[in-house]
ZALUMTOR-727021 format. One line per field, with one value per residue (C-alpha): x, y, z. Coordinates in Angstrom, 3 decimals, m for minus. Each point is the difference from the previous one (the first is absolute). Layout:
c1 c(X, ...)
c2 c(Y, ...)
c3 c(Z, ...)
end
This chain:
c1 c(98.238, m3.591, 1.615, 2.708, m2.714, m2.286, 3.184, 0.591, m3.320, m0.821, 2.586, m1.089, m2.923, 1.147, 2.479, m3.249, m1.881, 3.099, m0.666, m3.284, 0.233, 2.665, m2.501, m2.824, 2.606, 0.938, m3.138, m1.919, 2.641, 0.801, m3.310, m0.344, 1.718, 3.144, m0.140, 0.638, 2.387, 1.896, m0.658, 1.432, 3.087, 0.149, m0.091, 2.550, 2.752, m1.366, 0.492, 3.918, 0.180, m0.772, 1.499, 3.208, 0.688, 0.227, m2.791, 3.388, m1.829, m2.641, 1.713, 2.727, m2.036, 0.972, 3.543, m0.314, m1.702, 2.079, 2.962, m1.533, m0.742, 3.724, 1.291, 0.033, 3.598, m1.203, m2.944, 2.028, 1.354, m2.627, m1.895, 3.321, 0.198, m3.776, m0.121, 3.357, m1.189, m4.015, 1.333, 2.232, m2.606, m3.149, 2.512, 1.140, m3.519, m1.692, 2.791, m0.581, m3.917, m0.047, 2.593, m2.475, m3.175, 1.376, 1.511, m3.217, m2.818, m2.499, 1.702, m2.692, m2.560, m1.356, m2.782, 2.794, 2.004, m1.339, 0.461, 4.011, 1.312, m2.288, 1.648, 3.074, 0.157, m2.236, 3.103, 2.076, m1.721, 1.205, 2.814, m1.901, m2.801, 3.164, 1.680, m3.390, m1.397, 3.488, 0.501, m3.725, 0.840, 3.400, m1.745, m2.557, 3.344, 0.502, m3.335, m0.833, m3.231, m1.552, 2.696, 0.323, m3.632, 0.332, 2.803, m2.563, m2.191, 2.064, 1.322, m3.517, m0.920, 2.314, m0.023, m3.452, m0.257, 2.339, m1.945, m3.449, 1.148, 1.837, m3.281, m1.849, 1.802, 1.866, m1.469, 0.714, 3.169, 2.051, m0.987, 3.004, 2.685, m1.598, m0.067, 3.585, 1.581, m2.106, 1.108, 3.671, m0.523, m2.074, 2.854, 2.675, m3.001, 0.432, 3.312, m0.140, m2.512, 1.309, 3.382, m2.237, m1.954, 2.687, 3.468, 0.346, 2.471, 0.045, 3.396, 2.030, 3.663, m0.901, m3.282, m0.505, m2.246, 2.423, 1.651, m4.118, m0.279, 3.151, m0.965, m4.141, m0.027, m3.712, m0.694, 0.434, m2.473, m2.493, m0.725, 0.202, m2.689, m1.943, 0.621, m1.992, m2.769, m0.491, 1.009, m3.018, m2.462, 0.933, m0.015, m3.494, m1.267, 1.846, m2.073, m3.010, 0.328, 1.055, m2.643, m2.761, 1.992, 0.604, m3.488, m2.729, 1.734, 1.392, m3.074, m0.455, 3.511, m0.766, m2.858, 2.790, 1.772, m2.447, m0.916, 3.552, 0.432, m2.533, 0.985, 3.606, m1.139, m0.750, 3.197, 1.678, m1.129, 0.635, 2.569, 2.290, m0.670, 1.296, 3.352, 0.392, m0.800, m0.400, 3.209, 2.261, m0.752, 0.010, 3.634, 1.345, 2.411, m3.611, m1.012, m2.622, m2.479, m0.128, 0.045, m3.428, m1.190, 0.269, m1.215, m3.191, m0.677, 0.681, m1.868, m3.378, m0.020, 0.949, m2.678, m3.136, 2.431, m0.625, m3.588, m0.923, 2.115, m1.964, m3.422, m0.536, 1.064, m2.118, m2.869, 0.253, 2.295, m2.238, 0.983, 3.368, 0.319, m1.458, 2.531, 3.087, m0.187, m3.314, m3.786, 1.302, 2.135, m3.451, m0.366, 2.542, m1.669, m1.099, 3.108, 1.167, m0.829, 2.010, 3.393, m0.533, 0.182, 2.650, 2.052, m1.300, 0.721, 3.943, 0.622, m1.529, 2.243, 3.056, 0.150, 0.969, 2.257, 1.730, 0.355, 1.347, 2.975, 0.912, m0.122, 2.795, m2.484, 0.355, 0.421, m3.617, m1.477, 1.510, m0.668, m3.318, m1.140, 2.049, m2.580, m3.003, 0.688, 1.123, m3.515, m1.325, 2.084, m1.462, m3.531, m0.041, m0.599, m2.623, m1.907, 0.463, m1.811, m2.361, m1.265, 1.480, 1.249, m1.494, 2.342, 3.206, m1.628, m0.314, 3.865, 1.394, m2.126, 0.559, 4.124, m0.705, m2.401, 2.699, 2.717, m1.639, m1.480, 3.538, 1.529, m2.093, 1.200, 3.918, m0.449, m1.261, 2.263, 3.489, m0.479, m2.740, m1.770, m3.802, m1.868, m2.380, m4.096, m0.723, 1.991, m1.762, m3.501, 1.432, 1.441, m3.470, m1.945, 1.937, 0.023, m3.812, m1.060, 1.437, m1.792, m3.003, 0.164, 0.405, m2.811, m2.040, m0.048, 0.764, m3.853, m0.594, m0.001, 2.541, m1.697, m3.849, m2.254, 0.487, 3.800, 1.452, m2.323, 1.127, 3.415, m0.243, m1.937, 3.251, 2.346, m1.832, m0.230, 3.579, 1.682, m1.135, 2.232, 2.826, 0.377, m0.319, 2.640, 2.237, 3.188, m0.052, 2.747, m1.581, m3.276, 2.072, 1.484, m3.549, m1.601, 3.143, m0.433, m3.136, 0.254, 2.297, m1.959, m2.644, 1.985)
c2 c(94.182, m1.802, m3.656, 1.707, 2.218, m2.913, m1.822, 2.604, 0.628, m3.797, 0.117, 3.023, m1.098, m3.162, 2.677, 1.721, m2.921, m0.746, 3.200, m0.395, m2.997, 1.346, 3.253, m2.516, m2.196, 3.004, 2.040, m3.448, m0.503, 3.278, 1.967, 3.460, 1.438, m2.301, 0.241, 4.082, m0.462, m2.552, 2.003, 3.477, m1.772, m1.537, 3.772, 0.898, m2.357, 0.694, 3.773, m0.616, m2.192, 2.872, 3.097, m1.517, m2.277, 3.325, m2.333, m1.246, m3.553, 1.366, 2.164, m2.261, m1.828, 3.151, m0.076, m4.212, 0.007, 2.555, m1.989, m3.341, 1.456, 1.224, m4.094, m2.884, 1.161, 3.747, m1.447, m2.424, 2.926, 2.192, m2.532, m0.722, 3.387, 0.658, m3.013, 0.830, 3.544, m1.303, m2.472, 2.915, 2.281, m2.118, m0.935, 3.303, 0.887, m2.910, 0.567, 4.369, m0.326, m2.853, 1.972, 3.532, m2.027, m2.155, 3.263, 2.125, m1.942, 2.547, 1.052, m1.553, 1.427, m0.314, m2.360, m2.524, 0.066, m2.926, m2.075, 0.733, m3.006, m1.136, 2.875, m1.114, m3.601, 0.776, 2.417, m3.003, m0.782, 3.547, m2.191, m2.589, 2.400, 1.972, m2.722, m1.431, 3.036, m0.073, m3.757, 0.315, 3.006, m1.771, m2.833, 3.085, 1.546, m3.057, m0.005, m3.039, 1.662, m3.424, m1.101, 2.949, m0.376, m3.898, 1.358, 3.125, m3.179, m2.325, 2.365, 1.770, m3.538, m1.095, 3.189, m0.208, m3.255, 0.476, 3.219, m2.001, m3.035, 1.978, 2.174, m3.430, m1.840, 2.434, 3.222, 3.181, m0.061, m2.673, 1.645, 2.297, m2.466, m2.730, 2.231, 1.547, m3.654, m0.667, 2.861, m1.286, m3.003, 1.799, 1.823, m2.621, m1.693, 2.641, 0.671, m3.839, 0.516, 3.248, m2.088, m2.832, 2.089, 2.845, m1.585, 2.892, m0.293, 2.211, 1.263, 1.179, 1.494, 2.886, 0.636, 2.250, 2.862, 3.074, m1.076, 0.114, 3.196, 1.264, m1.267, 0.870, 3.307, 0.500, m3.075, 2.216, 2.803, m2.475, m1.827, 3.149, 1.148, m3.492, 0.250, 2.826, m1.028, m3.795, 1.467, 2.697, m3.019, m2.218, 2.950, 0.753, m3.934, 0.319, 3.291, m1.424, m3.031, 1.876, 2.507, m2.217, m2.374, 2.761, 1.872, m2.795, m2.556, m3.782, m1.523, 2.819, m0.548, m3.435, 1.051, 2.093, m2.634, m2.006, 2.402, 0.724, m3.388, m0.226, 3.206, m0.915, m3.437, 1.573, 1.869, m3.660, m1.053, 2.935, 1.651, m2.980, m0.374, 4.017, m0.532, m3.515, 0.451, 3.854, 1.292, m2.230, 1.196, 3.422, m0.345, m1.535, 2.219, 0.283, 3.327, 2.263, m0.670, m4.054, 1.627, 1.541, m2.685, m2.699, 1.792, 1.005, m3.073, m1.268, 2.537, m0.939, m3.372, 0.699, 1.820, m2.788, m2.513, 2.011, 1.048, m3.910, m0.863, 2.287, m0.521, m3.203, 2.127, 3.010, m2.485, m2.389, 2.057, m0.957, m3.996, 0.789, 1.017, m2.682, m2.811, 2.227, 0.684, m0.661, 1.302, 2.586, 1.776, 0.710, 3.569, 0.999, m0.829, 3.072, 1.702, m2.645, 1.696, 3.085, m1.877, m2.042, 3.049, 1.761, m2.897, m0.391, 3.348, m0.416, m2.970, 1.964, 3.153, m2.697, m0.634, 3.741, m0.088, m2.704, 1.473, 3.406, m2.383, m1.779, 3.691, 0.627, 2.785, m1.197, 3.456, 1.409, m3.575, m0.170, 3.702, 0.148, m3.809, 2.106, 2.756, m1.989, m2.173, 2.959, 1.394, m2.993, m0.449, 3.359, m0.676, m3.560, 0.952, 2.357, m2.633, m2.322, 1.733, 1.358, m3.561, m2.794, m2.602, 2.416, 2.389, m2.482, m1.421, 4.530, 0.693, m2.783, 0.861, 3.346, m0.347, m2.370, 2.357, 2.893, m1.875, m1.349, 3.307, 1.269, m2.677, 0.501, 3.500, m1.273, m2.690, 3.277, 2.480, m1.691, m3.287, 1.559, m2.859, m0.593, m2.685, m1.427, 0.638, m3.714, m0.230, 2.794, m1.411, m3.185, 1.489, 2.078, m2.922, m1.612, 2.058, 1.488, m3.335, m0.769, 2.794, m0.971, m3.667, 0.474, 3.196, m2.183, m3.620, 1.630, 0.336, m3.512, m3.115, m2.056, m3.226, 0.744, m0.264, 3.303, 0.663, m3.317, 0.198, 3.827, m0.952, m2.826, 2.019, 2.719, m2.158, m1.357, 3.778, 0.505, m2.649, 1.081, 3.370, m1.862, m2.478, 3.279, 2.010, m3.048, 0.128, m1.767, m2.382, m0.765, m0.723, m2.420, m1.888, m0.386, m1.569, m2.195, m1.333, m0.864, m1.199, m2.705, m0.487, m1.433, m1.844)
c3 c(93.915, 0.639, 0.962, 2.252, 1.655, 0.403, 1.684, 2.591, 0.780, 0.861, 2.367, 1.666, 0.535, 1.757, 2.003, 0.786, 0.915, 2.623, 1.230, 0.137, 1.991, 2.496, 0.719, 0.777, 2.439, 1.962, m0.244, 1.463, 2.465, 1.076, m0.336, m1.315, 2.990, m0.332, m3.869, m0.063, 2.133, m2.336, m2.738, 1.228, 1.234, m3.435, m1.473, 1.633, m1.043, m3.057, 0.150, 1.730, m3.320, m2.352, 2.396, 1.027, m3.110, m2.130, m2.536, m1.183, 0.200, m2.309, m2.240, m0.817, m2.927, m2.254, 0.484, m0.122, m3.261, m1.907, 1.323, m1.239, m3.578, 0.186, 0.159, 2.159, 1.424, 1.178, 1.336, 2.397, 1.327, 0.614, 1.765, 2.214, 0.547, 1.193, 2.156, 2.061, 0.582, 0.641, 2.963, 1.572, m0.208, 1.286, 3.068, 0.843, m0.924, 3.040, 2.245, 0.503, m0.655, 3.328, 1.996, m0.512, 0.911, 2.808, 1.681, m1.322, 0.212, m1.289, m3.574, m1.679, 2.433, 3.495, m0.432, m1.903, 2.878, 2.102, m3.245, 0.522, m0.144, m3.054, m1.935, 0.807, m0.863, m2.963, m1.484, 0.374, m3.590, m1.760, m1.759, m1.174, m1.561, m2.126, m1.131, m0.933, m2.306, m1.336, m1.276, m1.432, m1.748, m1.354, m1.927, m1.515, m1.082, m1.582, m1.859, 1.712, 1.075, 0.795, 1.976, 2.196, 0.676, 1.245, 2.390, 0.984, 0.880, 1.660, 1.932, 1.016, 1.171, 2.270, 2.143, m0.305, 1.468, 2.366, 1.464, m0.380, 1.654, 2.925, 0.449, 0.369, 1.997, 2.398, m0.570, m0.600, 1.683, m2.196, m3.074, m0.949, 1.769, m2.815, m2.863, 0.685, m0.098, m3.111, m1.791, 0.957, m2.012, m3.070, m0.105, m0.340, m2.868, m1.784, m0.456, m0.923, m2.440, m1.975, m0.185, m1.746, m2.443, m0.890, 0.904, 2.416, 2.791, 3.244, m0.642, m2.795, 0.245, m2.369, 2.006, 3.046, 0.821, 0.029, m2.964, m2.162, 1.939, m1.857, m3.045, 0.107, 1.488, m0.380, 2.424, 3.000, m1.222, m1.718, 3.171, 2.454, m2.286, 0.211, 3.581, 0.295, m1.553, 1.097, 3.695, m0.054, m1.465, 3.089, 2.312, m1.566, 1.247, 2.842, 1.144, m1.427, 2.316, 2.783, m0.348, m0.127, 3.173, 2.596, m0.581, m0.795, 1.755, m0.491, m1.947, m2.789, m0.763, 0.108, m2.754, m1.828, m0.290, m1.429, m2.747, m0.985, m0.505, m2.057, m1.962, m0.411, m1.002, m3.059, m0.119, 0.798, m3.770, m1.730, 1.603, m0.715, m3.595, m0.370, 2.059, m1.598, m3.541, m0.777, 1.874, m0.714, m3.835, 0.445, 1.916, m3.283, m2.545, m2.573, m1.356, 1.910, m2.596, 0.554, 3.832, m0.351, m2.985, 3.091, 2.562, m1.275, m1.444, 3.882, 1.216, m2.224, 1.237, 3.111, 1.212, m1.680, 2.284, 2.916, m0.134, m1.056, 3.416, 1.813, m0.547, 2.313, 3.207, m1.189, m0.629, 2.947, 2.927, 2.946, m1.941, m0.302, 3.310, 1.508, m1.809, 0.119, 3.761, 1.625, 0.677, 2.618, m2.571, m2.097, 1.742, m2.721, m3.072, m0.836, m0.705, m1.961, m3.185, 0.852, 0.919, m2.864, m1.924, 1.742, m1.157, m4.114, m0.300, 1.783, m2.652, m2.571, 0.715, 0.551, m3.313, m0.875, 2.830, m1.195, m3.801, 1.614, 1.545, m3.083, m1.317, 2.650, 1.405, 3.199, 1.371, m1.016, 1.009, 3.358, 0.698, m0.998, 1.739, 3.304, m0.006, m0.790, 3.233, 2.017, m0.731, 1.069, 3.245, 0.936, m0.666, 1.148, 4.069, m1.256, m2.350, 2.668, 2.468, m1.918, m2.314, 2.021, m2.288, m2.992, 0.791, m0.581, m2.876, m1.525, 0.760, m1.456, m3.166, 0.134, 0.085, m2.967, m1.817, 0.479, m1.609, m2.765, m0.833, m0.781, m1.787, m3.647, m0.175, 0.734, m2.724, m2.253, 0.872, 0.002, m2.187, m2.263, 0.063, 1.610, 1.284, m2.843, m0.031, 0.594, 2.376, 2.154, m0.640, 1.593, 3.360, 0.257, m0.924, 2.629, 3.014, m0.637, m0.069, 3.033, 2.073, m2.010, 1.116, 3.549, 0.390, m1.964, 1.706, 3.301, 0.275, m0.723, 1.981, m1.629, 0.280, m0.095, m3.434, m0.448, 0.459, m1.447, m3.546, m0.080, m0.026, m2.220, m2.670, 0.683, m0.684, m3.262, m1.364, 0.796, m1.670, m3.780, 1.056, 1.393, m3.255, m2.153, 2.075, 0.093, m2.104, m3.528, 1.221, 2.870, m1.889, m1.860, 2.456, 1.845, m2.875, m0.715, 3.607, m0.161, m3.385, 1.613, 2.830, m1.889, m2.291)
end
């Protein structure tokens, strides 16, 4: 598990580093005004991606990894049959969701409105980001975890590029028009590349949408399910953004941007290794035992990886702020710690999400991740109001919180099963020290005597309790490296 882990997470890094790098382009070239903008336009393709693709894009790994431990000949099909019904969808999908805006301007709000015909060109890329998720999520199917991570990469890249250079040189106009012909020829790359790795071709005679429908029932109700819950997470964002857009104006959601970023930078790392490496596991035919055996395991490692990620931005934000984006984006640095947070604790609870699926209790998951964001859809105009950026940062926790809370007593009720001691010290190792960090160093300049030799001396008395919380196997394959290092 460590050298495939290892593998995915170098490469998300270098997909967050693109990222990185793209936020800085725009965020230098457009300002914080300009940047919010981009950004809330960007969450809503996003949300039409989740809402109107009925998360088919998403949830498909199941279905594509049962199918591929099922034989090479079923899995031909079921990839056929996905893609067919994937392109007809996403088209019918862009074609009604640009009709409704062009001839209704203000669906997505009032203060959007003047950014029309950015929305619209910028839908022109709903296709592109379907198919995407889906041919990533193929080659995890495949277990070639790795591989679906270069794509994840390649891809990320060249629309990143294409955005950044547009921004740059043209502005903020030739931005979508540059990303939607990119994602055109990512498209075609892929298809290329799947063919390479897997032998896959786009069509097959026994292949076709209806005909898995007929023969896998439980597709329909598994991803109206999803739907519901990866539609009330984007709807979440999308209020979030909107929220903090039409009542603080253009530059805090130029800030918001800037610490989600940040946040879901995090989530970029982990968040990949779960949907790469756990899922496509707990989708096999194993028994519910190795189901919970892997995911706690996951889970214990999971959440050192993501507190060691985030102590640089809880450390240095005003620093991190200042390279990602630039000195006028500082302002936000002290919420940092509480987005950072909100997000830990979503790839924490992910995991558990993810277990309930291979469980095939996507009912009780999808219900209870509904509610939680529901809460949080209601409270978000309130928190907003009341905290500023705070405020987004609290609801998006809270809808977390509330689904997590549940999930322990699902896991004991109807599997009989619990989540291990060690295992709980971790996450509230994990998320205390969070708060801890930020309340803590918030008070101190980051680069004076003072602040820099307190964090340095933190640091030192933290890594003894890392190494001794760190997984025997992992332990192992440290020392081996540097063994070899210095041989």
């Amino acid at each position: 598990m460590s050298r495939v882990l290892i593998s995915v997470g170098v490469i998300q890094v270098f997909i967050i580093l693109t990222g990185m790098v793209r936020a800085k382009i725009l965020s230098v070239a457009l300002g914080p005004t300009g940047f919010g903008i981009i950004a809330t336009i960007d969450q809503v393709v996003l949300t039409v991606v989740q809402v109107a693709g009925f998360s088919i894009p998403f949830f498909s790994l199941k279905f594509m990894s049962r199918a591929h431990s099922e034989g090479t000949r079923r899995f031909q099909t079921v990839y056929s049959s996905f893609l067919s019904g994937l392109l007809l969808l996403s088209l019918v999908t862009t074609g009604l969701v640009i009709g409704i805006t062009y001839w209704h301007p203000a669906i997505f709000g009032v203060e959007l409105a003047p950014y029309k015909l950015f929305i619209l060109i910028a839908l022109l890329n709903v296709p592109a980001i379907m198919l995407g998720i889906f041919f990533v999520h193929t080659l995890a199917a495949a277990q070639m975890t790795s591989a679906s991570a270069t794509l994840n990469l390649v891809v990320t890249f060249c629309l990143a590029f294409a955005a950044s250079s547009a921004a740059w040189l043209f502005g903020m106009e030739a931005i979508y028009i540059f990303v939607a012909i990119t994602g055109v020829a990512t498209t075609i790359g892929s298809v290329w590349y799947i063919k390479k790795k897997l032998s896959l071709h786009v069509h097959d005679p026994s292949a076709g949408i209806l005909k898995e429908l007929r023969r896998s029932p439980e597709i329909i109700s598994f991803s109206l399910y999803g739907h519901m819950a990866l539609s009330a997470y984007s709807i979440a964002m999308l209020v979030a953004r909107y929220e903090v857009f039409s009542t603080m104006g253009e530059t805090q959601a130029g800030l918001l941007q800037a610490l989600f970023a940040i946040a879901l930078a995090l989530g970029a790392i982990s968040s990949p290794l779960n949907f790469l490496y756990l899922t496509p596991i707990l989708s096999r035919n194993i028994s519910n035992e190795e189901k919970f055996r892997k995911a706690h395991e996951f889970q214990g490692l999971m959440v050192l990886i993501t507190f060691m990620l985030s102590l640089p931005f809880l450390l240095f934000p005003n620093l991190a702020l200042t390279i990602l984006y630039s000195s006028e984006f500082r302002p936000a640095s002290d919420y940092v710690y509480l987005f950072v947070f909100w997000q830990s604790m979503h790839v924490i609870v992910n995991v558990y999400k993810q277990l309930l699926v291979g469980l095939d209790d996507v009912k009780f998951f999808s219900i209870s991740s509904l509610v939680s964001y529901i809460v949080a859809i209601v409270v978000t105009p309130y928190l907003v109001e009341r905290f500023g950026l705070s405020g987004a940062a609290f609801s998006l926790s809270l809808s977390v919180f509330l689904s997590g809370l549940v999930i322990p007593f699902r896991l004991s009720t109807r599997f009989h099963s619990s989540i291990p001691l060690d295992v709980w010290l971790r996450i509230i190792l994990c998320l205390g020290g969070i708060i801890l960090t930020g309340l803590i160093f918030s008070y101190l300049e980051e680069f004076s005597v003072t602040g820099f030799l307190a964090r340095v001396l933190y640091v030192a008395l933290l890594a003894p309790l890392l190494w001794k919380l760190l997984p025997e196997e992992q332990k192992r394959m440290v020392i081996d490296t540097i063994t070899r290092i210095r041989a």
